[in-house]
Structure formats: C-alpha cells, structure tokens
PDB file of N, CA, C and O in Angstrom:
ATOM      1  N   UNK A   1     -12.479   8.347   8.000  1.00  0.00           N
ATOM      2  CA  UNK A   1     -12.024   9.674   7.648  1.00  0.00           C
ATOM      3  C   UNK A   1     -10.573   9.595   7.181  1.00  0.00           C
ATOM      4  O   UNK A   1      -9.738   9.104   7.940  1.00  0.00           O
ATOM      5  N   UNK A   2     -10.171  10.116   5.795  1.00  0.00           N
ATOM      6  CA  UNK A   2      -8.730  10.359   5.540  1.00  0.00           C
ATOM      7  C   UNK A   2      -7.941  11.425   6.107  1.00  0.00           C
ATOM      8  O   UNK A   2      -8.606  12.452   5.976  1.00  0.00           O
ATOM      9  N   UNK A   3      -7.096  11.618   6.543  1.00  0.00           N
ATOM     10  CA  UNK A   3      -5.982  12.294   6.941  1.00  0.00           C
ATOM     11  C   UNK A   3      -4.881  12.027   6.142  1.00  0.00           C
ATOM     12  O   UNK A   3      -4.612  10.975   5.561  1.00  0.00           O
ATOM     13  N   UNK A   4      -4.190  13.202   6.168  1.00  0.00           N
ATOM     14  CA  UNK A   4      -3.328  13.374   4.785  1.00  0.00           C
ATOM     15  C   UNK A   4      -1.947  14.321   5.239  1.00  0.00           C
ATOM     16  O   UNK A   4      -1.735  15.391   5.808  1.00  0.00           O
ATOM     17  N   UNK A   5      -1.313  13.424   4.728  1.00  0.00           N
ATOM     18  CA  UNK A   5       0.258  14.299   5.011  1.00  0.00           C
ATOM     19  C   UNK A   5       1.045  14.519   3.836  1.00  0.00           C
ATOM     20  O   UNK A   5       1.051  13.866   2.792  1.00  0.00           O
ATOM     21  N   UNK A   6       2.018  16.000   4.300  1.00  0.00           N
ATOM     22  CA  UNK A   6       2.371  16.206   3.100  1.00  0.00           C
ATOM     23  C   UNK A   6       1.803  17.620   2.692  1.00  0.00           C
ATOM     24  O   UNK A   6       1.333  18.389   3.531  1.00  0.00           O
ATOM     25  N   UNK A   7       1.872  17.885   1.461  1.00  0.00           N
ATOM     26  CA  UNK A   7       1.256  19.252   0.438  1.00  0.00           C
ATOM     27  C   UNK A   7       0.366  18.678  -0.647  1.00  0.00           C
ATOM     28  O   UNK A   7       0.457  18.189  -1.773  1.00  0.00           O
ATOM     29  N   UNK A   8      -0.599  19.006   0.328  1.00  0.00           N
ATOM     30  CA  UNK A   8      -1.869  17.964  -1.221  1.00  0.00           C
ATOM     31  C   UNK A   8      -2.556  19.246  -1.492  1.00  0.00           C
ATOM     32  O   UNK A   8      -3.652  19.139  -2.042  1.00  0.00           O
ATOM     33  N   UNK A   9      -1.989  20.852  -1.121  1.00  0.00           N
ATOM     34  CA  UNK A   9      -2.325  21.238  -2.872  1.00  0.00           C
ATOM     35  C   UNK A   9      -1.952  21.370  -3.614  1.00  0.00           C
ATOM     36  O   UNK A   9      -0.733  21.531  -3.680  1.00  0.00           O
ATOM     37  N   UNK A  10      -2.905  21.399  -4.904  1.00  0.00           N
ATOM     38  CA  UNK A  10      -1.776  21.198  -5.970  1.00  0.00           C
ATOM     39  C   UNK A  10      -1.103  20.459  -6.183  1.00  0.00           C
ATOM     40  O   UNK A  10      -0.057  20.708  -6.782  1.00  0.00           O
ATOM     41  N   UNK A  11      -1.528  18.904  -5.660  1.00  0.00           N
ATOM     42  CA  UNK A  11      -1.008  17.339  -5.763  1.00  0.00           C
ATOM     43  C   UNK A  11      -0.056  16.975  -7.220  1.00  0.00           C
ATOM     44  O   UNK A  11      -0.393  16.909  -8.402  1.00  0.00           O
ATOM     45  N   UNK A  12       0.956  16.826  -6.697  1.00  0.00           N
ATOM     46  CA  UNK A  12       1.745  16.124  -7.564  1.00  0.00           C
ATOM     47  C   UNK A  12       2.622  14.583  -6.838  1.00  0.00           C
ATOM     48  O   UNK A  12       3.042  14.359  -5.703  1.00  0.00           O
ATOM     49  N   UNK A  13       2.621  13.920  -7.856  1.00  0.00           N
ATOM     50  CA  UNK A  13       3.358  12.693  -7.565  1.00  0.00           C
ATOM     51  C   UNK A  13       3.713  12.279  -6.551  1.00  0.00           C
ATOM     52  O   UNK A  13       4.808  12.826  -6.683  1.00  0.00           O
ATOM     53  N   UNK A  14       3.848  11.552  -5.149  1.00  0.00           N
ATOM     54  CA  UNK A  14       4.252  11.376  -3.902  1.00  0.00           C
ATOM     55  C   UNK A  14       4.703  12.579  -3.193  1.00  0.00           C
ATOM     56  O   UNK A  14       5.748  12.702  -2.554  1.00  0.00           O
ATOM     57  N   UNK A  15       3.732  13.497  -3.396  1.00  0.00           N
ATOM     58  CA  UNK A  15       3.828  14.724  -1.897  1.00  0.00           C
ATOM     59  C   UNK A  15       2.743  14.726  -1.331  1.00  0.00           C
ATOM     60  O   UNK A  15       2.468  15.743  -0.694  1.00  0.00           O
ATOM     61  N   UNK A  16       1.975  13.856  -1.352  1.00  0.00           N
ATOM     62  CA  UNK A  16       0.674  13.639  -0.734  1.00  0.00           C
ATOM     63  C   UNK A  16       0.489  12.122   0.409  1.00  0.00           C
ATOM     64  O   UNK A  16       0.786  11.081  -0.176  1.00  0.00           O
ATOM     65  N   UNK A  17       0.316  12.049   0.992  1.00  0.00           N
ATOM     66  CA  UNK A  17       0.234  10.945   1.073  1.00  0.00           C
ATOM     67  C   UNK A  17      -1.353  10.821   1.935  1.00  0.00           C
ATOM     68  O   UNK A  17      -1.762  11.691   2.705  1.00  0.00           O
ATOM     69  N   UNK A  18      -1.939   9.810   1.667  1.00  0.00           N
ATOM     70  CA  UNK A  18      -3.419   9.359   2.296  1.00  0.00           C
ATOM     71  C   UNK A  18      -3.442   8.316   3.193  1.00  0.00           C
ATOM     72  O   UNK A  18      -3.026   7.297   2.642  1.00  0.00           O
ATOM     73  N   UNK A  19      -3.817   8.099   4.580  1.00  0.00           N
ATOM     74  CA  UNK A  19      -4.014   7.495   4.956  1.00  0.00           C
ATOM     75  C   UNK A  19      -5.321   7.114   5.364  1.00  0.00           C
ATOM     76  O   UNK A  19      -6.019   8.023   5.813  1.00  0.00           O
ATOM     77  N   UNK A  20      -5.777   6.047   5.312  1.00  0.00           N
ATOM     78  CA  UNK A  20      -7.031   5.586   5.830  1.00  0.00           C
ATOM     79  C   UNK A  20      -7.233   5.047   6.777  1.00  0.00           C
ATOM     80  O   UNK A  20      -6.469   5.249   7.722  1.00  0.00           O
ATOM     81  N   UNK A  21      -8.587   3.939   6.956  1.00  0.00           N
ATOM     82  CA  UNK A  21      -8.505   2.786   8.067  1.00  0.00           C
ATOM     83  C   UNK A  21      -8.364   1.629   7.292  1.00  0.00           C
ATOM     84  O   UNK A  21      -9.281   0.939   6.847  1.00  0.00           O
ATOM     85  N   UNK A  22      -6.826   1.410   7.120  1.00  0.00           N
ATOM     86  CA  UNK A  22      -6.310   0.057   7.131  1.00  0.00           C
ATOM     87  C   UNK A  22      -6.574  -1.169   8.191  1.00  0.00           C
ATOM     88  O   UNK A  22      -6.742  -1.087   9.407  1.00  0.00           O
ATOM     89  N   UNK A  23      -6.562  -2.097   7.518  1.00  0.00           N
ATOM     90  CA  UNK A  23      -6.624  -3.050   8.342  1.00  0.00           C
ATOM     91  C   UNK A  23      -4.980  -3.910   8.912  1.00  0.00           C
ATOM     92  O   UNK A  23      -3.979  -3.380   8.431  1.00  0.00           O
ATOM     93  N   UNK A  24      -4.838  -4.573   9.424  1.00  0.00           N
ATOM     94  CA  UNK A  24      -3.709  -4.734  10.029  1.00  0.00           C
ATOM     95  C   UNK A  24      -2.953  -5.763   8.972  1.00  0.00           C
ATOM     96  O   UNK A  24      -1.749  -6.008   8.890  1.00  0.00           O
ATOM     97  N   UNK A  25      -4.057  -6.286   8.190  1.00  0.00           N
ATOM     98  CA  UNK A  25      -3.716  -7.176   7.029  1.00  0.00           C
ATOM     99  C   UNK A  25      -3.310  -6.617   5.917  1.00  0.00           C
ATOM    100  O   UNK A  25      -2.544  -7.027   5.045  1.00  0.00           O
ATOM    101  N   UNK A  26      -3.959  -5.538   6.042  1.00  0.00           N
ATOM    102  CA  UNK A  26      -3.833  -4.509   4.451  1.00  0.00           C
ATOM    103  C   UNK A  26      -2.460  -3.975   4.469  1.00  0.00           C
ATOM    104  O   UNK A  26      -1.848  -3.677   3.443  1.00  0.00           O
ATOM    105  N   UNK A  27      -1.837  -3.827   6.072  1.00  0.00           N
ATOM    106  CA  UNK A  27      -1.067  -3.110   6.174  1.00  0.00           C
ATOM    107  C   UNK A  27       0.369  -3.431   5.533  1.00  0.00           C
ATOM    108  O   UNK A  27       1.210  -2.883   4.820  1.00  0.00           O
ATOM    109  N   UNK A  28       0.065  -5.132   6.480  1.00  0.00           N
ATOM    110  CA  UNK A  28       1.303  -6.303   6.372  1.00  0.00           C
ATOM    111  C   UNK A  28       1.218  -6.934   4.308  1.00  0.00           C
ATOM    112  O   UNK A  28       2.045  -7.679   3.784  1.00  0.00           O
ATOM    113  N   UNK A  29      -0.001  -6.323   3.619  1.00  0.00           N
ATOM    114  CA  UNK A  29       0.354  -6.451   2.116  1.00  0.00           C
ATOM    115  C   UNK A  29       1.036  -5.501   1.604  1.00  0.00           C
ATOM    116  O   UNK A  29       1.740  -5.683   0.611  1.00  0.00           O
ATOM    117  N   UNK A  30       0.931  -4.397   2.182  1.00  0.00           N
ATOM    118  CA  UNK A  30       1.160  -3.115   1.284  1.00  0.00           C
ATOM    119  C   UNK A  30       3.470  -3.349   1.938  1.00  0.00           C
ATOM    120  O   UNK A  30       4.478  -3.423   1.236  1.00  0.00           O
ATOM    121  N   UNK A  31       3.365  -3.365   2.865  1.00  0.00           N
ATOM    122  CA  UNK A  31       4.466  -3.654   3.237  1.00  0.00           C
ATOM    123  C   UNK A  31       5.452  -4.738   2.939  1.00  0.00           C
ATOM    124  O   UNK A  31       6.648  -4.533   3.145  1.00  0.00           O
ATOM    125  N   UNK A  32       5.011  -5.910   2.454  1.00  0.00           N
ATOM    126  CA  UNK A  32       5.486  -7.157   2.156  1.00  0.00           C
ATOM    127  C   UNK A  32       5.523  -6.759   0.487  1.00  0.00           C
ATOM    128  O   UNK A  32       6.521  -7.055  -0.170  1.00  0.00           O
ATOM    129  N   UNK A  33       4.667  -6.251   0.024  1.00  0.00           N
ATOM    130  CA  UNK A  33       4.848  -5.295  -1.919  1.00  0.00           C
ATOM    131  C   UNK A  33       5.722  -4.542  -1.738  1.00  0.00           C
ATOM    132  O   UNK A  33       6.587  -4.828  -2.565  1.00  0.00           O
ATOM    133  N   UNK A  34       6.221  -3.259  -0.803  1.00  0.00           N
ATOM    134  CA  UNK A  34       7.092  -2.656  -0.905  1.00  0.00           C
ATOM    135  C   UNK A  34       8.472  -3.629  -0.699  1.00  0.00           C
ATOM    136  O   UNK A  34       9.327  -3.561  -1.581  1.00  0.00           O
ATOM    137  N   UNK A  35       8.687  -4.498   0.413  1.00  0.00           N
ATOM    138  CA  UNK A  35       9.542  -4.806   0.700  1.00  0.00           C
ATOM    139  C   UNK A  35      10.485  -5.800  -0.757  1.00  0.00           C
ATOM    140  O   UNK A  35      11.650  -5.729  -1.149  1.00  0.00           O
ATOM    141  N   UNK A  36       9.586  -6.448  -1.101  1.00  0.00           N
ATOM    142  CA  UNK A  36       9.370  -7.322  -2.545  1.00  0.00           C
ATOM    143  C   UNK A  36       9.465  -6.945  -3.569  1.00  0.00           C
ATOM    144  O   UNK A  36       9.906  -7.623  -4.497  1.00  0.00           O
ATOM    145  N   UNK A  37       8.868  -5.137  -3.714  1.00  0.00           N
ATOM    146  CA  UNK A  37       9.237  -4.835  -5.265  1.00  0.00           C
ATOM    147  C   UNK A  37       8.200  -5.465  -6.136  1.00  0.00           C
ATOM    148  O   UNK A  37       8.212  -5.125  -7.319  1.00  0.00           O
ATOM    149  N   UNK A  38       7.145  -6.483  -5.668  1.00  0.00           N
ATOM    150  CA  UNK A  38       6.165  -6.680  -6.867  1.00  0.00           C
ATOM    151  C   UNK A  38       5.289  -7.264  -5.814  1.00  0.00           C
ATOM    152  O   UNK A  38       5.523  -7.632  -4.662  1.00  0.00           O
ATOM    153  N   UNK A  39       3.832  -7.235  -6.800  1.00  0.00           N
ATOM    154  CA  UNK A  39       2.843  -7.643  -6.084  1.00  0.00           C
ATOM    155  C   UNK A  39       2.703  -9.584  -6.205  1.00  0.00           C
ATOM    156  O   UNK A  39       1.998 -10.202  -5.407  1.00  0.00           O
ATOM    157  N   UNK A  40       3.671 -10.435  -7.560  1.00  0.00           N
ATOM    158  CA  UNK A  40       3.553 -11.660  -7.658  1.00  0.00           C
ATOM    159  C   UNK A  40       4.522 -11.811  -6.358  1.00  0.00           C
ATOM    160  O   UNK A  40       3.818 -11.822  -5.348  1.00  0.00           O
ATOM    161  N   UNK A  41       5.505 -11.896  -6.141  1.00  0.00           N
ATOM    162  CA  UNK A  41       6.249 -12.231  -4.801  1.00  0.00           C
ATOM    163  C   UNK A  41       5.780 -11.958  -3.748  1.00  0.00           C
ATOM    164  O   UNK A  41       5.825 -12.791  -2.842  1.00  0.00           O
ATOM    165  N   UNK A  42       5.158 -10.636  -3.546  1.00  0.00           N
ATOM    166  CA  UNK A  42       4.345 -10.257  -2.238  1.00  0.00           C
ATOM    167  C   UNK A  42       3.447 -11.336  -2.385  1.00  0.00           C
ATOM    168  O   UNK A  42       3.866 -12.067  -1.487  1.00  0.00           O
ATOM    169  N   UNK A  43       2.761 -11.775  -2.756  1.00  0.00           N
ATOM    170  CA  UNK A  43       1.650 -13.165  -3.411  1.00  0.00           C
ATOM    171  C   UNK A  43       2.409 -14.566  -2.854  1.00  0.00           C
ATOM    172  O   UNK A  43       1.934 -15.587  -2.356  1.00  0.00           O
ATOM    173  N   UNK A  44       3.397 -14.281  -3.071  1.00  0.00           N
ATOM    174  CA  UNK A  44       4.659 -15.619  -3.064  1.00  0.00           C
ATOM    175  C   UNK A  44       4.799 -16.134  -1.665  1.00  0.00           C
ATOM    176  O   UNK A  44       4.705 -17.189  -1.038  1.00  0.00           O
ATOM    177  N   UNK A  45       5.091 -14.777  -1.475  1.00  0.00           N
ATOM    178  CA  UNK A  45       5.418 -14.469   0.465  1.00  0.00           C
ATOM    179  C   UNK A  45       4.718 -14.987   1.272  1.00  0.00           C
ATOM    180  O   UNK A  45       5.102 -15.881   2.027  1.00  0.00           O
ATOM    181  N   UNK A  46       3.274 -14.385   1.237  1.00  0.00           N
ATOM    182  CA  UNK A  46       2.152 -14.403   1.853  1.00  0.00           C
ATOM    183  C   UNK A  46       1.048 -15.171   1.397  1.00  0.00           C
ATOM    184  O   UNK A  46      -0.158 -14.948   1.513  1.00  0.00           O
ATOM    185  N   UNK A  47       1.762 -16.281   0.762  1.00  0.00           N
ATOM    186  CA  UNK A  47       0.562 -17.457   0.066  1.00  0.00           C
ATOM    187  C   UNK A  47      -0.656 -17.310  -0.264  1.00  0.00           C
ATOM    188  O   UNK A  47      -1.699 -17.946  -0.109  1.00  0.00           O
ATOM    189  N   UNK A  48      -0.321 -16.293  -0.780  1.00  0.00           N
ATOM    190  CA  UNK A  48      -1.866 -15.962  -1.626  1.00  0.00           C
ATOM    191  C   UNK A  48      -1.515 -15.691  -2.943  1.00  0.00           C
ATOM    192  O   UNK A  48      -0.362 -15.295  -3.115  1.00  0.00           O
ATOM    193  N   UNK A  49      -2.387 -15.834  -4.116  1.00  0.00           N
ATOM    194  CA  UNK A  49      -2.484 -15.569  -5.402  1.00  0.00           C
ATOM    195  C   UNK A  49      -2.090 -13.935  -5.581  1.00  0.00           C
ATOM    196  O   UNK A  49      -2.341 -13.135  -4.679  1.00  0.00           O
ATOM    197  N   UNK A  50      -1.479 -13.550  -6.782  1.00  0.00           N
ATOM    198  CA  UNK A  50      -1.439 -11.873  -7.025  1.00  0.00           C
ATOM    199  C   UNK A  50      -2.199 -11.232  -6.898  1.00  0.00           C
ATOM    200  O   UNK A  50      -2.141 -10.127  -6.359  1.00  0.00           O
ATOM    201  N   UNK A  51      -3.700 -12.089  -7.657  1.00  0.00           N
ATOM    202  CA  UNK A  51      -4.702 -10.609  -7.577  1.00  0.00           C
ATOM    203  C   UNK A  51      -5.615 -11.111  -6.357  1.00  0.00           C
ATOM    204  O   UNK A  51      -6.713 -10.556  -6.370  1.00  0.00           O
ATOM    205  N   UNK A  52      -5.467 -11.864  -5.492  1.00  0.00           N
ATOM    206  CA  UNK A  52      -6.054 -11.458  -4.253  1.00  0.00           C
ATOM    207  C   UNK A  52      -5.476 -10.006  -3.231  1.00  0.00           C
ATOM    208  O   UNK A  52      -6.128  -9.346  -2.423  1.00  0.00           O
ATOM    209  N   UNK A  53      -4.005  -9.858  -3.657  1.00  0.00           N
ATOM    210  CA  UNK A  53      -3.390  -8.488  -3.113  1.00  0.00           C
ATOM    211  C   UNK A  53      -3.276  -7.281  -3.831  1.00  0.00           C
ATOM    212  O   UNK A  53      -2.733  -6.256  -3.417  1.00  0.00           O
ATOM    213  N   UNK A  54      -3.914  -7.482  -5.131  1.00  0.00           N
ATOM    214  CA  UNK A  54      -3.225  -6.264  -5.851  1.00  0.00           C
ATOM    215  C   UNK A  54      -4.741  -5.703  -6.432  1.00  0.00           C
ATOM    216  O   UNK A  54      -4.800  -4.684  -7.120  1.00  0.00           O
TER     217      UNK A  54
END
C-alpha cells in the first residue's frame, strides 16, 4: 500500500512524495544516488554496474 506525503492534489513537481515497501537495499541505492548526484557513481560506490540501479 502507498502512503503519501505532502499535497498530492493537484500534483505538481516534488509536493508529493510516495512511499512504498522498499527494501532495505533499495533504500541504501536511492540514498547513495542522492548522496552522489548520479546513478554511474552510485554504481561506483556500491559495485554494481549503472543500470543494475537505475
């Protein structure tokens, strides 16, 4: 089930946000991309290829 924070009516650009059931792995990618600024370094980081994370 999603749960959602924020003003998702009338969705515009990051006033929504979705959360799901992440996995604890999904979590530590999405976080290691933000932290990185790209998904090839997040790749870099976490020794995996780009498009296994992206």
């Amino acid at each position: 089930m999603m749960k959602s924070i924020g003003n998702c009516d009338g969705v515009r650009h990051g006033e929504c946000i979705l959360i799901g059931n992440l996995t604890l792995d999904q979590l530590r990618v999405l976080v290691t991309i933000a932290d990185t600024g790209s998904f090839s370094a997040a790749g870099r980081q976490l020794g995996r290829v780009q498009s296994a994370i992206s």
